[in-house]
C-alpha positions in Angstrom: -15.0 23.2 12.1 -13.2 25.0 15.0 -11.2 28.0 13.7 -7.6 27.0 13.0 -4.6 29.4 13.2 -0.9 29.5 13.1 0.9 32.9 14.6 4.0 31.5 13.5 2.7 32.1 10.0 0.9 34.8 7.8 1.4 33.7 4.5 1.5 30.8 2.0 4.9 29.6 2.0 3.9 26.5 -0.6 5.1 23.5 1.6 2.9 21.6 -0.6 1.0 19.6 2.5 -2.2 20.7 1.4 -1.5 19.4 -2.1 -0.6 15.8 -0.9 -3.4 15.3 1.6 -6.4 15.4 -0.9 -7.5 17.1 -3.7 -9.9 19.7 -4.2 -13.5 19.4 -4.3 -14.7 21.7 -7.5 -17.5 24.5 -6.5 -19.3 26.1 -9.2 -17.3 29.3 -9.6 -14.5 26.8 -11.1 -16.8 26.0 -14.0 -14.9 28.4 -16.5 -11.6 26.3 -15.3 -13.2 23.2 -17.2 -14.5 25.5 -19.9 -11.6 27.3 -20.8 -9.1 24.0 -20.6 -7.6 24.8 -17.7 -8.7 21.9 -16.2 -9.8 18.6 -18.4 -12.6 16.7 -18.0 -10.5 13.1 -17.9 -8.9 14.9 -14.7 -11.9 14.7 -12.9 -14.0 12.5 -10.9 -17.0 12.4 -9.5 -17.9 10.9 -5.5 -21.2 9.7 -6.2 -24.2 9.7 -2.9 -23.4 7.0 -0.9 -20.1 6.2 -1.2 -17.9 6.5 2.2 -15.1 9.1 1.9 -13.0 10.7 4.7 -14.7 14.2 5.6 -12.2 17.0 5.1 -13.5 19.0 7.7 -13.8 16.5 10.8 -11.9 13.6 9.2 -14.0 10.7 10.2 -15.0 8.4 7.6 -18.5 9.1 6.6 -21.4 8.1 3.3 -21.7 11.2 1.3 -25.3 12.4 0.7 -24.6 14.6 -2.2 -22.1 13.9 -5.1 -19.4 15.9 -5.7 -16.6 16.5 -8.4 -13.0 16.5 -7.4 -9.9 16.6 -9.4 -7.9 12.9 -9.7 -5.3 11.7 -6.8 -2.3 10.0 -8.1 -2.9 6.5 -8.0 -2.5 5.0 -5.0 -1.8 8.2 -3.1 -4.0 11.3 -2.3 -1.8 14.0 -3.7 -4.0 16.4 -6.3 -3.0 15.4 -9.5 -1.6 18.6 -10.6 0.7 19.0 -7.5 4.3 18.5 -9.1 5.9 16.5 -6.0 9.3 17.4 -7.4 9.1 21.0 -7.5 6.6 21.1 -4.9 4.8 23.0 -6.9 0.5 23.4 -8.2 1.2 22.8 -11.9 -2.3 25.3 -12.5 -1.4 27.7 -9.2 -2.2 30.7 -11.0 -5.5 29.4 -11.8 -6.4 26.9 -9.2 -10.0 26.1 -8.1 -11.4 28.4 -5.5 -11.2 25.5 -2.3 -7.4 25.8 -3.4 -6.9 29.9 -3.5 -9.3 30.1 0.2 -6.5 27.9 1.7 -5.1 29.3 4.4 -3.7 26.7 7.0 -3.2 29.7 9.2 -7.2 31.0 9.1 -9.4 28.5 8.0 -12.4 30.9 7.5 -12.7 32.1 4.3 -11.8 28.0 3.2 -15.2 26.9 5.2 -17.4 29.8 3.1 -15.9 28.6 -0.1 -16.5 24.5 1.2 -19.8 25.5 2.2 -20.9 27.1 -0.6 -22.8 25.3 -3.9 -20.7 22.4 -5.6 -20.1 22.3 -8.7 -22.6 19.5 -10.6 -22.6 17.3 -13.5 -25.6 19.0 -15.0 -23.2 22.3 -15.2 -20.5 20.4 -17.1 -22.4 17.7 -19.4 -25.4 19.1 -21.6 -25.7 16.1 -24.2 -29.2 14.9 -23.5 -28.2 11.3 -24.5 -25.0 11.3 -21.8 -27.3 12.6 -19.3 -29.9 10.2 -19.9 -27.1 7.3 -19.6 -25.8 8.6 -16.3 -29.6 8.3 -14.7 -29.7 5.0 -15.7 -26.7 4.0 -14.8 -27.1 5.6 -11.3 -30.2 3.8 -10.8 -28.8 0.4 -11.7 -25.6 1.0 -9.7 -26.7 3.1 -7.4 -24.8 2.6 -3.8 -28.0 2.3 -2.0 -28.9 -1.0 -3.7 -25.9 -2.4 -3.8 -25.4 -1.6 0.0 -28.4 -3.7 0.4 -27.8 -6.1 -2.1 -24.9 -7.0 0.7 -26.5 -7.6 3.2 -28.6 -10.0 1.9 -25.8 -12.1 1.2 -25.8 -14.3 4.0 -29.4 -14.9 4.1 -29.4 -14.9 -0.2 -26.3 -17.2 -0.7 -25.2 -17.1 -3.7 -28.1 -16.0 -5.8 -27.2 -12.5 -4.6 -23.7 -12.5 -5.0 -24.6 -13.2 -8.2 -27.4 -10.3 -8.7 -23.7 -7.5 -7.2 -21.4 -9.2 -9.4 -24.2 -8.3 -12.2 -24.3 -4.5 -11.3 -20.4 -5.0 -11.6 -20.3 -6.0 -15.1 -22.9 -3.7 -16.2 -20.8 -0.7 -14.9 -17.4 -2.1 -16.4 -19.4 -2.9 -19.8 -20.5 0.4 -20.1 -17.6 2.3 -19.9 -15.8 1.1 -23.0 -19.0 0.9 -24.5 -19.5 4.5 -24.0 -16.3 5.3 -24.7 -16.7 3.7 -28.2 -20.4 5.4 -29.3 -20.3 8.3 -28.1 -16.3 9.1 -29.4 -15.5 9.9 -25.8 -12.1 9.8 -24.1 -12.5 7.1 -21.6 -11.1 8.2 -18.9 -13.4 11.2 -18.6 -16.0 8.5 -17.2 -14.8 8.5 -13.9 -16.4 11.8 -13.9 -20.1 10.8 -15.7 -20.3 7.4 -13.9 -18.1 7.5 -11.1 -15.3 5.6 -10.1 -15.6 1.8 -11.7 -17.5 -0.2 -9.3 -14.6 -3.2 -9.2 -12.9 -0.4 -7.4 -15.0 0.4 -4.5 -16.6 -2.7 -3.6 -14.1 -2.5 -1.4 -15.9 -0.2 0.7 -18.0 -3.4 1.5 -15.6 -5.2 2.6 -15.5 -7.4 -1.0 -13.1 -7.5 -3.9 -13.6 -8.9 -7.2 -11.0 -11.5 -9.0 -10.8 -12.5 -12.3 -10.8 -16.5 -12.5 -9.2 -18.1 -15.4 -11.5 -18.4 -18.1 -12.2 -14.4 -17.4 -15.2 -14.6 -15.1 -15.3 -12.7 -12.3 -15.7 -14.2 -8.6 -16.7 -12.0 -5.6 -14.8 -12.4 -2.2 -14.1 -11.1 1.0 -11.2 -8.3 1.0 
């Protein structure tokens, strides 16, 4: 990323425009934000290898290779979830993760050595053996390399493999609540074990899921 600078400016004047653009990715010097509370676990999310996501640096749309955890958007938007739109304001400014203090719209260097640097993991947050055993499985069951294939066997498969996708589908929803449920875990602090529910970003593939009548779900084209 080419060096950006503004000479018309020197100093954060809190406009908010980084705020509503995206949210942060989390390195692991933020660590003691989860930790200390600062930042909850249901706030998170993690971008798990292979799905497509906009590159912040060169803004083209591109398959991730390595997961990482951000904080939540607002739904339907890409605003951080603790940007105040209101007040234009960081709800957690005096102790926002480090992608957010390196900022400088002005001087974009020290933001690439923080971007650069070592992402924060879900082996640094989650240490309960049993979770951490759940999330392998359930990334090799739903992982977004098979179901990328799984796709494009469609029109050769018919619908023998529409119905093998709309299988890894169910098994993510069913987990989650599941989860949820044994393990006494708030469940919207999934979207950070598991990643974001499958019926979600099918989309990415170009399909949607719809709930017929009786409650089954049906796979089409978006």
């Amino acid at each position: 990323m080419a060096k950006q600078t503004n000479t018309k400016r020197a100093c954060c004047i809190r406009c908010g425009k980084c705020c509503i653009k995206s949210s942060p990715t989390l390195q692991v010097q933020d660590l003691g934000l989860i930790t200390d509370g600062t930042i909850n676990k249901a706030s998170l999310y993690t971008l798990r290898v292979g799905e497509i996501v906009q590159d912040p640096v060169n803004k083209k749309l591109a398959q991730i290779t390595k997961s990482i955890i951000k904080i939540k958007e607002v739904n339907e938007n890409t605003a951080c979830l603790y940007f105040d739109k209101k007040e234009k304001d960081c709800t957690i400014y005096d102790n926002r993760p480090s992608q957010c203090a390196s900022l400088k719209c002005w001087d974009t260097d020290e933001f690439m050595e923080i971007f650069e640097g070592e992402a924060l993991g879900i082996r640094d947050i989650v240490s309960d053996g049993v979770l951490l055993g759940l999330i392998d499985e359930h990334e090799k069951r739903c992982s977004y390399s098979l179901i990328e294939g799984q796709v494009r066997e469609i029109e050769r498969g018919g619908e023998g493999v529409v119905q093998e996708i709309l299988d890894i589908l169910r098994f993510d929803y069913e987990l989650r609540p599941f989860i949820s449920e044994k393990l006494n875990l708030d469940l919207e602090e999934l979207d950070l074990c598991f990643g974001r529910p499958l019926m979600d970003t099918i989309i990415m593939f170009g399909l949607k899921v719809v709930q017929g009548p009786d409650g089954s779900f049906l796979l089409t084209r978006f």
